[in-house]
PASEBA-1860 file (N, C-alpha, C; in nm, 3 decimals):
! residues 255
1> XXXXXXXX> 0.516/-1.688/-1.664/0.494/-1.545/-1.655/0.613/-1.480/-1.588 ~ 0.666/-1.394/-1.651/0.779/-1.323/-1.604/0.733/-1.257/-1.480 ~ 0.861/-1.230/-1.313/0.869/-1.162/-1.256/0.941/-1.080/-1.206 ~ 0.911/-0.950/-1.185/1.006/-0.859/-1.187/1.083/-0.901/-1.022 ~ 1.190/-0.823/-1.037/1.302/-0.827/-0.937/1.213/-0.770/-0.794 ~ 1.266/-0.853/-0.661/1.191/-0.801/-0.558/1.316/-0.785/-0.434 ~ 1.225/-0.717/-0.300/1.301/-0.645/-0.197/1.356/-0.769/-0.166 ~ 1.459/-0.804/-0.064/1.451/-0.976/0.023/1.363/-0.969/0.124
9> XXXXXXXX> 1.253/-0.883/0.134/1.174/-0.898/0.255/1.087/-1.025/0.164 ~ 1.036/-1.124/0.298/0.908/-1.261/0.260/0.825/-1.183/0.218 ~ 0.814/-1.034/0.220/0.683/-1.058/0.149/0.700/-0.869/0.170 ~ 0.645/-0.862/0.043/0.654/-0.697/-0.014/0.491/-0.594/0.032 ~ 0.549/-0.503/0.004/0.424/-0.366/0.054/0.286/-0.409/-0.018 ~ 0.210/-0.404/0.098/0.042/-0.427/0.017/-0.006/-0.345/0.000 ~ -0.350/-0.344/0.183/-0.420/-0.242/0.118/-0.320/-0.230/0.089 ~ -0.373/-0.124/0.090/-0.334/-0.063/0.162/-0.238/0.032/0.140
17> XXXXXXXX> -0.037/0.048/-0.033/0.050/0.095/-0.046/-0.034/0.100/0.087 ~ -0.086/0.242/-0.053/-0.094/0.234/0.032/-0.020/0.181/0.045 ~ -0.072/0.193/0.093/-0.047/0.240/0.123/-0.031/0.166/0.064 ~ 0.011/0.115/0.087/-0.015/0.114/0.169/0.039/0.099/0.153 ~ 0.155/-0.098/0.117/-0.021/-0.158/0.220/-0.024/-0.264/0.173 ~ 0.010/-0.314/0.030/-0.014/-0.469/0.035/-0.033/-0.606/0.144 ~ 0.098/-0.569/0.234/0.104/-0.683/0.302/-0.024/-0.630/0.420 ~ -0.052/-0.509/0.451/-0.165/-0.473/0.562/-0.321/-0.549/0.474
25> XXXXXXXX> -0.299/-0.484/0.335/-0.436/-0.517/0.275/-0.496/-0.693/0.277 ~ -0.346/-0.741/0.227/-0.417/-0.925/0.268/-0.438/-0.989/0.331 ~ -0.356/-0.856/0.486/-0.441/-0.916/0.582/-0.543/-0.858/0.654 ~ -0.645/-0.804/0.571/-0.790/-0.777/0.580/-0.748/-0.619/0.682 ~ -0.665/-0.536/0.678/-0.627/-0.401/0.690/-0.690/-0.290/0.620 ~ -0.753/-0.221/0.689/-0.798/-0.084/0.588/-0.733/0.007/0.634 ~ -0.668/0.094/0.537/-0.531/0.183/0.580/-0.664/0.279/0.646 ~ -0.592/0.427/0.715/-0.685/0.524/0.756/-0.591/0.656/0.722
33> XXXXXXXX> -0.486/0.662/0.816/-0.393/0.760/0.759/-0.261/0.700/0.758 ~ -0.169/0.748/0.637/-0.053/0.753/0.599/0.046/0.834/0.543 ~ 0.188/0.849/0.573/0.252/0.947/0.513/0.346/0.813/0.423 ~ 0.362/0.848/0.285/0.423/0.774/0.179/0.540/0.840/0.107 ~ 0.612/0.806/0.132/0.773/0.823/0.022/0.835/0.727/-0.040 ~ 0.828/0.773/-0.218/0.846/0.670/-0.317/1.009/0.786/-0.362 ~ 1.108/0.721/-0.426/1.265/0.757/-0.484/1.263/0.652/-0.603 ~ 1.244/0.737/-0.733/1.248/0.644/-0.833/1.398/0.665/-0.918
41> XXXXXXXX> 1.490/0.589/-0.934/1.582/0.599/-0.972/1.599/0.586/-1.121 ~ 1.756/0.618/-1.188/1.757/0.610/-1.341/1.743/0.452/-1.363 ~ 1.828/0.364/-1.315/1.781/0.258/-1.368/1.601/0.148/-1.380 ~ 1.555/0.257/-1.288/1.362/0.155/-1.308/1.380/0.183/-1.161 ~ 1.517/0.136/-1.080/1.484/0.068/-0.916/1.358/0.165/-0.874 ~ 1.344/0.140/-0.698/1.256/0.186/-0.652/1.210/0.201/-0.515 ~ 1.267/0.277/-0.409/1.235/0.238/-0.308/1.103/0.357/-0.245 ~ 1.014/0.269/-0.132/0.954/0.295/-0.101/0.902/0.306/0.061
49> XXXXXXXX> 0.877/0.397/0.170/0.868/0.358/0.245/0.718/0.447/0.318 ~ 0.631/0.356/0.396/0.497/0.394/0.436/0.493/0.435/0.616 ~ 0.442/0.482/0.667/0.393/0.455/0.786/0.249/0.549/0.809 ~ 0.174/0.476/0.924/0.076/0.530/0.903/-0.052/0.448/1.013 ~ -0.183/0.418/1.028/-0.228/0.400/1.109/-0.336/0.286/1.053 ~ -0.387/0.160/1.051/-0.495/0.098/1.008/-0.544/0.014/1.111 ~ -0.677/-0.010/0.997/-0.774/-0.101/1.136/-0.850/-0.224/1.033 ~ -0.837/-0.333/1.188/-0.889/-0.499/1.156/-1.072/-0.428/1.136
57> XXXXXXXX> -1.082/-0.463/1.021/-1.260/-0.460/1.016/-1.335/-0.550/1.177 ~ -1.249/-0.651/1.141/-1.359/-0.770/1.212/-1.358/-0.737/1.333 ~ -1.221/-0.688/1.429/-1.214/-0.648/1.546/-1.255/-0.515/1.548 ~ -1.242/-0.432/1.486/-1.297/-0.284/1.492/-1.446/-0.292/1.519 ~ -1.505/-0.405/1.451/-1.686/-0.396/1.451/-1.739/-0.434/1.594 ~ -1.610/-0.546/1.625/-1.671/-0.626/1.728/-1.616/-0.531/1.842 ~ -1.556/-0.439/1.844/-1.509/-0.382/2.010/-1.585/-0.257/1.988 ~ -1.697/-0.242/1.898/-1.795/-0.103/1.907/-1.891/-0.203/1.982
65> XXXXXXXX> -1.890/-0.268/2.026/-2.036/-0.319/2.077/-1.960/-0.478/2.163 ~ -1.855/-0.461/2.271/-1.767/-0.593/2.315/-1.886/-0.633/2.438 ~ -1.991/-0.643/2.446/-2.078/-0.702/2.566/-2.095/-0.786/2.517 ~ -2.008/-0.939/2.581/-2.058/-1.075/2.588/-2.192/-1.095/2.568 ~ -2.240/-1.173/2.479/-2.395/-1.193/2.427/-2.434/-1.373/2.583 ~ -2.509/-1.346/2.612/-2.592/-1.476/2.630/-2.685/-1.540/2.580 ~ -2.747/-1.671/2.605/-2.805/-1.743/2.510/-2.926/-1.677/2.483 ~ -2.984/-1.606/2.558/-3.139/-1.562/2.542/-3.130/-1.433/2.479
73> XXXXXXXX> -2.999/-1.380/2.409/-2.985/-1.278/2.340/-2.947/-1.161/2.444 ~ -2.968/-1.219/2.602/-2.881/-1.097/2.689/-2.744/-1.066/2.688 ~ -2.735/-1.063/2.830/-2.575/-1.057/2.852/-2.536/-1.127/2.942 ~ -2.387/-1.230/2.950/-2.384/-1.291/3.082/-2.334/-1.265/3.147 ~ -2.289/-1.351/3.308/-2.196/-1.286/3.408/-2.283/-1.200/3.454 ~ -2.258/-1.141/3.594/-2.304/-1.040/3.667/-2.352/-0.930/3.584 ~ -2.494/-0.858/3.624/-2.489/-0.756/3.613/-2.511/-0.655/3.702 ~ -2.505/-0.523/3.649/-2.514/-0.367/3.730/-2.577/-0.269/3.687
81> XXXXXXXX> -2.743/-0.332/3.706/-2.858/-0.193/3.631/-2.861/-0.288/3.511 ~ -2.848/-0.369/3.511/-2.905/-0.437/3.369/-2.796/-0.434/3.294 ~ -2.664/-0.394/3.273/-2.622/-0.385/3.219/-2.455/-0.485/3.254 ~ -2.407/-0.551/3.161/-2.241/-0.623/3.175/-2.157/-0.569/3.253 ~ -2.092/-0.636/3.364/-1.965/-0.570/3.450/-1.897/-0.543/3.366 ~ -1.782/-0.447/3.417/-1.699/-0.386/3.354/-1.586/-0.484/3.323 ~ -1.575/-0.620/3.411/-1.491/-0.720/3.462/-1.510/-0.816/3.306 ~ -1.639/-0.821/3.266/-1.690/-0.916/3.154/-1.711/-0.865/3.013
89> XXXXXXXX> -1.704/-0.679/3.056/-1.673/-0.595/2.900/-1.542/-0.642/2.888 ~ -1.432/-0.599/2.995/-1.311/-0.620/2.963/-1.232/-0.779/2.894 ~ -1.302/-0.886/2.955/-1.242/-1.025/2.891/-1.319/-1.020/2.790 ~ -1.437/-0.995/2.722/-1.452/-0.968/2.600/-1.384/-0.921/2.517 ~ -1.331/-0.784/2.555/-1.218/-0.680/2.491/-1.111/-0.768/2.446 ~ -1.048/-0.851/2.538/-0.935/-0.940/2.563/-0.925/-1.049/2.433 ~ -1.078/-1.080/2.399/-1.086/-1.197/2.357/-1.083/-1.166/2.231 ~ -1.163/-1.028/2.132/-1.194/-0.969/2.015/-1.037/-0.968/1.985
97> XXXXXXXX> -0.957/-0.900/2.098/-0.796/-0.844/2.054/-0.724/-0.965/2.028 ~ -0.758/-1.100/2.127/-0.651/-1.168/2.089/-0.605/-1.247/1.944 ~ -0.658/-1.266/1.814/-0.620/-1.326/1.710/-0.548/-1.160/1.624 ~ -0.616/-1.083/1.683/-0.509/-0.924/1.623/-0.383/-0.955/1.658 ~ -0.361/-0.931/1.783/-0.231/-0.962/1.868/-0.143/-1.063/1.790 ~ -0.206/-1.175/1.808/-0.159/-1.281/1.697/-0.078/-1.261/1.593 ~ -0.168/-1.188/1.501/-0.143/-1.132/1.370/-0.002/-1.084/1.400 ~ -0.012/-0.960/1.530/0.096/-0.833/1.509/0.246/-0.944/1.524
105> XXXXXXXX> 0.196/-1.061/1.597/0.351/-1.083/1.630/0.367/-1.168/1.543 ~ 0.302/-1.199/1.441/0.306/-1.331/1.335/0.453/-1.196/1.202 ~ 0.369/-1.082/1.184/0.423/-1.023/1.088/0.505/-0.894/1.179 ~ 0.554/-0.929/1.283/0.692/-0.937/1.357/0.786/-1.027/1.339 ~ 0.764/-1.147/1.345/0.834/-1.268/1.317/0.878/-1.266/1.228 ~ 0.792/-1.238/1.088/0.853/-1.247/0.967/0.904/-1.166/0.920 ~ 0.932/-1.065/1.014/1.005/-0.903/0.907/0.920/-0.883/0.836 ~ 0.788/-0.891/0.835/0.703/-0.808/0.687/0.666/-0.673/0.713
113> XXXXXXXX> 0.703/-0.631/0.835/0.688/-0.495/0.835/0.806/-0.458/0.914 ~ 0.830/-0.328/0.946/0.955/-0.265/1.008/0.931/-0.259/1.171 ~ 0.752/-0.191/1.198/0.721/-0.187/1.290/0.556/-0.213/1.311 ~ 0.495/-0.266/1.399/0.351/-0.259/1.393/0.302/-0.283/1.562 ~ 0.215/-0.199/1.576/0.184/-0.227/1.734/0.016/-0.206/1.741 ~ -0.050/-0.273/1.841/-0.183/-0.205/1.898/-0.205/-0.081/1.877 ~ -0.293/-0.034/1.853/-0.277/0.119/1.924/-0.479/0.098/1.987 ~ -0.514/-0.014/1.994/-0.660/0.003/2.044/-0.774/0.021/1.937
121> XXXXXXXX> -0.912/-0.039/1.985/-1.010/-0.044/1.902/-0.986/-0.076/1.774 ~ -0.950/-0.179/1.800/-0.871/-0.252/1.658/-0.788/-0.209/1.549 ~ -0.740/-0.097/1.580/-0.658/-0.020/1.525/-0.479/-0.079/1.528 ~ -0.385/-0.070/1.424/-0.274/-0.057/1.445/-0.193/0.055/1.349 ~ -0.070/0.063/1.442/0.047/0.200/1.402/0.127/0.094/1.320 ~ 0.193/0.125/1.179/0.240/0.057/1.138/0.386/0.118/1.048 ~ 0.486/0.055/1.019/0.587/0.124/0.946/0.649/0.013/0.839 ~ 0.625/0.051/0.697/0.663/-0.068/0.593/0.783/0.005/0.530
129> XXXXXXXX> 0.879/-0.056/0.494/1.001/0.019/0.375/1.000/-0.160/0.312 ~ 1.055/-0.132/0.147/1.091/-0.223/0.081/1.111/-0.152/-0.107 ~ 1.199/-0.256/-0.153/1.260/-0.183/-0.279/1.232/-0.274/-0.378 ~ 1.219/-0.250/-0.523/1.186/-0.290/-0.656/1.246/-0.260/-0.768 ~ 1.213/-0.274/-0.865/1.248/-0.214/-0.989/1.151/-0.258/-1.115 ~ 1.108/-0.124/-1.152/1.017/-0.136/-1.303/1.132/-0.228/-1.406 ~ 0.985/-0.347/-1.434/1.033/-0.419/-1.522/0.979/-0.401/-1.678 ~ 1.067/-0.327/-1.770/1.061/-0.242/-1.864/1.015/-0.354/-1.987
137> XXXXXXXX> 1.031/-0.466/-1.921/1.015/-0.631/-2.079/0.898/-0.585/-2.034 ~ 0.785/-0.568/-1.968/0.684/-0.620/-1.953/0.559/-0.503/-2.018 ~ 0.509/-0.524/-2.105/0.403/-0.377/-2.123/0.309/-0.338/-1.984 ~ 0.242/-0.449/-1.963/0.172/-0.369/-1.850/0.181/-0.445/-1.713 ~ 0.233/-0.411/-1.632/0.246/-0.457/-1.475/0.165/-0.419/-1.406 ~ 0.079/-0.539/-1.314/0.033/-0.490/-1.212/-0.012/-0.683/-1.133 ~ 0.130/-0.644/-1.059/0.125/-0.704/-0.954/0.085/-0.752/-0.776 ~ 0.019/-0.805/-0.753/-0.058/-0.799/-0.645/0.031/-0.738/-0.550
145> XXXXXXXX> 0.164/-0.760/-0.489/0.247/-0.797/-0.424/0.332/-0.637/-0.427 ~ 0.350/-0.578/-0.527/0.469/-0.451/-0.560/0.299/-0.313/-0.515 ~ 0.392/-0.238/-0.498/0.309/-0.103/-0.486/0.273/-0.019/-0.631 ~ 0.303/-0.026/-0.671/0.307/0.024/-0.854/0.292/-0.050/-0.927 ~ 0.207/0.003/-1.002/0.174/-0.078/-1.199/0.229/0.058/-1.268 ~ 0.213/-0.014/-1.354/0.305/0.052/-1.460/0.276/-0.021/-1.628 ~ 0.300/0.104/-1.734/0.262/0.026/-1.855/0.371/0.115/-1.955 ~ 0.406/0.039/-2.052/0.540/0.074/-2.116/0.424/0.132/-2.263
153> XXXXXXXX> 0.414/0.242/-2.288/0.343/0.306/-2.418/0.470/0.306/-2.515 ~ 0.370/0.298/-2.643/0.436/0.259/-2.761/0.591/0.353/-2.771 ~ 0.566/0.503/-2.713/0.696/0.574/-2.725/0.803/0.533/-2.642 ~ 0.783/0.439/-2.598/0.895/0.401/-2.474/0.873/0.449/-2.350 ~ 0.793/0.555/-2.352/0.747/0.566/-2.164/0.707/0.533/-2.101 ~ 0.716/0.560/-1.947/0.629/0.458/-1.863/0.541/0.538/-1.771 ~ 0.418/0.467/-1.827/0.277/0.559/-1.695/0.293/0.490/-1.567 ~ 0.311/0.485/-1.489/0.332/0.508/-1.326/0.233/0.535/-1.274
161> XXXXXXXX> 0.172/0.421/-1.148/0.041/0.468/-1.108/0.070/0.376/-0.992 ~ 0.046/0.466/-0.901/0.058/0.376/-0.711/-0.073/0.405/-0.655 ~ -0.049/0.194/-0.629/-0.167/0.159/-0.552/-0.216/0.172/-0.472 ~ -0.382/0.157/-0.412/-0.403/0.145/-0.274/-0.392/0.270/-0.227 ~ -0.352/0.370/-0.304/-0.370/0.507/-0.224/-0.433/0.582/-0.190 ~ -0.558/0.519/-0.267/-0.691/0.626/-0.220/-0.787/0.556/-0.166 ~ -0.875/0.626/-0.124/-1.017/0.527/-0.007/-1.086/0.424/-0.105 ~ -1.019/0.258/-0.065/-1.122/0.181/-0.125/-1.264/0.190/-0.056
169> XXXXXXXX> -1.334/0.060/-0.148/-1.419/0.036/-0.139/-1.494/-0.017/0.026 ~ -1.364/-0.088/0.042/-1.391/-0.162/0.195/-1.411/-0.026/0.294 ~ -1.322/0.041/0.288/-1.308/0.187/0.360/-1.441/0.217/0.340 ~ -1.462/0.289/0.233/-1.578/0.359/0.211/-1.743/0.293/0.279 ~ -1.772/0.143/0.284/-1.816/0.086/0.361/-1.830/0.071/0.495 ~ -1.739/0.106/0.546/-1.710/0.105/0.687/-1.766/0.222/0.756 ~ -1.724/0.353/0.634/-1.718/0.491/0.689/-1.612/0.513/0.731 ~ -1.516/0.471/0.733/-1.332/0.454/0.731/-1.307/0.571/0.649
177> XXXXXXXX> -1.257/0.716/0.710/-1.160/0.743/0.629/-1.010/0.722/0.577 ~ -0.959/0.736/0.434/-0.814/0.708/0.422/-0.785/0.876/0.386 ~ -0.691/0.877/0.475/-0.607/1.073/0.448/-0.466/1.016/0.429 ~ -0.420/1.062/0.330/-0.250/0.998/0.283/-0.161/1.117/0.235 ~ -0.050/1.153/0.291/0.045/1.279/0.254/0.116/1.156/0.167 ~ 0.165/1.168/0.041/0.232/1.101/-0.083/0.311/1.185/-0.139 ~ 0.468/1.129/-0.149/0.514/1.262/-0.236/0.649/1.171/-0.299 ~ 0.676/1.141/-0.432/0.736/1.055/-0.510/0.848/1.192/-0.580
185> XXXXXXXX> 1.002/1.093/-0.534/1.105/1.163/-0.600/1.169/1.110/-0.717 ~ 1.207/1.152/-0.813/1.254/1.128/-0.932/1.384/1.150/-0.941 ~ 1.461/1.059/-0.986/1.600/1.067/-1.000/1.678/1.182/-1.105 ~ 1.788/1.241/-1.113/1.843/1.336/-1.213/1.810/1.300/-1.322 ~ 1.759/1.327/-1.435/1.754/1.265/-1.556/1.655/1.183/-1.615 ~ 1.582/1.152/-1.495/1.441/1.103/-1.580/1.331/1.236/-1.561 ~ 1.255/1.225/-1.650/1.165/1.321/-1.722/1.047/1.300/-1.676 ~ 0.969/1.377/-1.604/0.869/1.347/-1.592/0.790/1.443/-1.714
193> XXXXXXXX> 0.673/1.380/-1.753/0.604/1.454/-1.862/0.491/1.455/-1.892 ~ 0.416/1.402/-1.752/0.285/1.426/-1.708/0.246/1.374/-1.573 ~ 0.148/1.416/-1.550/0.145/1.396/-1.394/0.031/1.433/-1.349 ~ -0.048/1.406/-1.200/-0.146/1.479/-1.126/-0.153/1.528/-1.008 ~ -0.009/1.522/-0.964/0.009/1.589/-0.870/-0.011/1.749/-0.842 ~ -0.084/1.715/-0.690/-0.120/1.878/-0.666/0.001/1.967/-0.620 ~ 0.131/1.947/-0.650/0.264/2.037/-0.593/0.360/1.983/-0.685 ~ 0.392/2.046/-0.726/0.535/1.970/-0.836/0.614/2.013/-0.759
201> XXXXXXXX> 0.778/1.974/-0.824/0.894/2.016/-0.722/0.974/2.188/-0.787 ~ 0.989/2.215/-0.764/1.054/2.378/-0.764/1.233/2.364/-0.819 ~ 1.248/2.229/-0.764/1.419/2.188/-0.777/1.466/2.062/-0.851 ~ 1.503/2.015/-0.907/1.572/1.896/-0.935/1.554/1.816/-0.856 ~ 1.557/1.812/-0.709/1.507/1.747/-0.603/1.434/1.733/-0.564 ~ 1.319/1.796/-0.574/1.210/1.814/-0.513/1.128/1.697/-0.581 ~ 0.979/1.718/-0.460/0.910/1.593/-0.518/0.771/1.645/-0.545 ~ 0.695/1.539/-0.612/0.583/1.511/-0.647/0.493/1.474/-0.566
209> XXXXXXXX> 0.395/1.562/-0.533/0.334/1.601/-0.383/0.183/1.577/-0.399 ~ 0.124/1.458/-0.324/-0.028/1.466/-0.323/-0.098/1.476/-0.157 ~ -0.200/1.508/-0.158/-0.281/1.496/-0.037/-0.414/1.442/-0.072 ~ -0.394/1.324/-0.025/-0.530/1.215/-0.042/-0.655/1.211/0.074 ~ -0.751/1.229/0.026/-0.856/1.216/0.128/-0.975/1.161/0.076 ~ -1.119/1.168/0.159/-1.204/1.076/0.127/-1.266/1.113/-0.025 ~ -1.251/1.225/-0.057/-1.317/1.273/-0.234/-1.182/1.236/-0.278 ~ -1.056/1.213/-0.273/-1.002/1.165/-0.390/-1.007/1.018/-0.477
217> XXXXXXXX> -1.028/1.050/-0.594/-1.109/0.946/-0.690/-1.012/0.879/-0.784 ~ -0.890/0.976/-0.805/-0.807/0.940/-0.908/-0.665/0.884/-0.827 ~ -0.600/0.772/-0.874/-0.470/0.728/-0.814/-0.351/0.815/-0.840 ~ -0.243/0.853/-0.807/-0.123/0.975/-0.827/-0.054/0.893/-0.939 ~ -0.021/0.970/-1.048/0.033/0.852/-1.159/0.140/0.982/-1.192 ~ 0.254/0.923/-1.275/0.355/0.989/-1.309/0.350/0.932/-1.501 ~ 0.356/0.999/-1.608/0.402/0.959/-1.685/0.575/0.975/-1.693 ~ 0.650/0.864/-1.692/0.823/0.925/-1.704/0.930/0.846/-1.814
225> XXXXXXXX> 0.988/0.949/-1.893/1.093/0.874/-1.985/1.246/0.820/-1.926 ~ 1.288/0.709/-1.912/1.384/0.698/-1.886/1.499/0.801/-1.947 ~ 1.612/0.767/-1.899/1.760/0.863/-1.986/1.797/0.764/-2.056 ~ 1.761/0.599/-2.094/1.774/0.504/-2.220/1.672/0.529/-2.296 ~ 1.599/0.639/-2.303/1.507/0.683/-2.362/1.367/0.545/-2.343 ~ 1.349/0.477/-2.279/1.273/0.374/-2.229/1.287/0.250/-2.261 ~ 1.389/0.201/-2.351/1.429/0.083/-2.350/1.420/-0.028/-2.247 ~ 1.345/-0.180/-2.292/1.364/-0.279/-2.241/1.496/-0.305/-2.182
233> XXXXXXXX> 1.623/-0.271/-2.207/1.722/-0.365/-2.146/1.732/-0.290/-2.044 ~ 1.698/-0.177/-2.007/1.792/-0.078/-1.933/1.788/-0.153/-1.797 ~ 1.741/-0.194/-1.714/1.734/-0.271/-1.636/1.845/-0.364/-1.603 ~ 1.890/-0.415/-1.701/1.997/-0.519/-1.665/2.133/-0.412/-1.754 ~ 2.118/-0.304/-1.819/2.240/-0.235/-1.808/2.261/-0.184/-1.941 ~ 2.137/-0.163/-1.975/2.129/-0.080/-2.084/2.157/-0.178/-2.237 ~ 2.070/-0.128/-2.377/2.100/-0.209/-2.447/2.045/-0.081/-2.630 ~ 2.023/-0.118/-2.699/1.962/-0.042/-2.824/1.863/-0.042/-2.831
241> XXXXXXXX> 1.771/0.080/-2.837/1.622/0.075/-2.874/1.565/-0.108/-2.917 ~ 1.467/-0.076/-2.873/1.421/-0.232/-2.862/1.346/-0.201/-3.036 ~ 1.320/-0.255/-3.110/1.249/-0.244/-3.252/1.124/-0.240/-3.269 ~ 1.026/-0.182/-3.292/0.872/-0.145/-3.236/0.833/-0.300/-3.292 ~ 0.863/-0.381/-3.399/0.806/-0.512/-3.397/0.798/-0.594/-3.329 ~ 0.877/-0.553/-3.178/0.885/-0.633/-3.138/0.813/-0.625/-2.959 ~ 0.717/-0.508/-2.956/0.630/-0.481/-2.869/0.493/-0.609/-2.869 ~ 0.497/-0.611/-2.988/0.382/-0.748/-2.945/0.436/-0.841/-2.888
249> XXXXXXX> 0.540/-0.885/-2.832/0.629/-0.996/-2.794/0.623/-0.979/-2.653 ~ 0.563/-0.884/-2.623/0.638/-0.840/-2.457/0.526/-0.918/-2.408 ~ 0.515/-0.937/-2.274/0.426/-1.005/-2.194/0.338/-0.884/-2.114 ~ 0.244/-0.964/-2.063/0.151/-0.887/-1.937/0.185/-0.940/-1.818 ~ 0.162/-0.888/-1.704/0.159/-0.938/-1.567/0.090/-0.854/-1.525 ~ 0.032/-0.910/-1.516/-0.114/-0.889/-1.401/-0.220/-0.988/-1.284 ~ -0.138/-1.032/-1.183/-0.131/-1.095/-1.083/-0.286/-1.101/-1.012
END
C-alpha cells in the first residue's frame, strides 16, 4: 500500500487534528479548545500547525472524585468530620497525575509535540506543527497518522477534508466541549471551488475561516484544483494529464 511523503517528526499530528490531534487522540486525548493553521501549497505540500488545550479521560474522571477508597467502601487514613484529610486527597491527586506526567515527558522525549505541559485536572496545554503533502496517485486518502483525507474526483480535483475537528463522540460522552478557531491558506494559483467555510478570504491571501463548536456536525472541507490542473505526477514535478483509463489503477489508503 502506497505512502504518502511525511514530516521527520516519529510521529505526525493526531484526536484530536484536530486537532488536532492525531498524536493527542492515540493517546486517549480529547481535544477541548484549539486554534488551527493549515498553508496548502501549489505543489500538494502542507503545513500545519495546532495549539490548544486537552484532557486524559481516565485522569479527568478520577480527580472529580480523588478520595482514596478503603476496603469497606470508605475512606482511609485519618479523618476530619467523616470526611479524607486534605494530606490523603492530595497523594491521591499525586497518584491519578502520575502515569499523565509520564505520558507528558514520554512525548517530550520524542519530539512528538513542540510543547505540552499539566495545566491540572487532567487537563494539558499543548502545541503540535508538522508538514505533508497530498498524494495525488492515490484516489482516496485517509490516513490514521496525517491530518487530512482527501479524494482525487474524476475531474482531477481534490476534496479536502480535516480531521478530528469537530466534537467526537468520546467528547460528546464526557460532556467535553471541543471549540476550534480553523482557518486554512491556499497558495497563489490553486482554486478553490467549493467550500464550507463560514469567512472566505477578501485577498489572495487570505484564509478560509471556521469556528467549531459543540453543534458543529460537518468537517471544514475545501474542494481545490491544482495549477497542473490535478494531475498525478505533480508531486514529484509535474507530468501530462494522467489518461482517465487509467483512474481505476490508482490505489486507496485508508489506514
Amino acid at each position: 500500500m502506497h505512502k504518502a511523503a511525511h514530516s521527520p517528526r516519529p510521529a505526525a499530528l493526531l484526536p484530536a487534528f484536530l486537532l488536532a490531534l492525531a498524536v493527542l487522540l492515540c493517546a486517549c486525548w480529547v481535544p477541548e479548545r484549539y486554534i488551527g493553521r493549515i498553508k496548502i501549497e501549489r505543489d500538494g505540500s502542507y503545513k500545519v500547525t495546532v495549539d490548544g488545550t486537552a484532557l486524559n479521560p481516565e485522569a479527568w474522571l478520577a480527580l472529580r472524585n480523588p478520595a482514596p477508597a478503603g476496603k469497606d467502601g470508605g475512606h482511609e487514613g485519618g479523618k476530619e468530620g467523616g470526611k479524607p484529610k486534605p494530606e490523603d486527597i492530595k497523594k491521591r491527586q499525586d497518584e491519578i497525575l502520575e502515569p499523565l506526567l509520564k505520558e507528558i515527558a514520554d512525548l517530550k522525549a520524542r519530539h512528538v509535540v513542540d510543547e505540552v505541559s499539566s495545566i491540572g485536572d487532567g487537563r494539558v496545554r499543548f502545541s503540535l506543527s508538522g508538514a505533508w503533502r497530498l498524494d495525488r496517485s492515490v484516489l482516496v486518502f485517509r490516513e490514521l497518522r496525517e491530518p487530512l483525507t482527501y479524494a482525487v474526483l474524476p475531474d482531477g480535483t481534490v476534496r479536502v477534508r480535516v480531521k478530528d475537528a469537530v466534537q467526537g463522540r468520546q467528547a460528546s460522552a464526557l460532556g467535553v466541549k471541543t471549540d476550534g478557531d480553523l482557518s486554512i491558506v491556499v497558495a497563489e494559483g490553486v482554486e478553490v471551488l467549493e467550500n464550507n467555510a463560514q469567512k472566505t478570504p477578501t485577498s489572495p491571501r487570505g484564509a478560509y475561516r471556521w469556528t467549531i463548536g459543540p453543534g458543529t456536525r460537518e468537517a471544514p472541507y475545501l474542494r481545490l484544483r491544482f495549477p497542473d490542473g490535478g494531475t498525478a505526477g505533480a508531486a514529484a514535478g509535474g507530468s501530462a494529464p494522467e489518461p482517465k483509463a487509467s483512474q481505476a489503477q490508482k490505489r486507496l489508503a485508508h489506514h
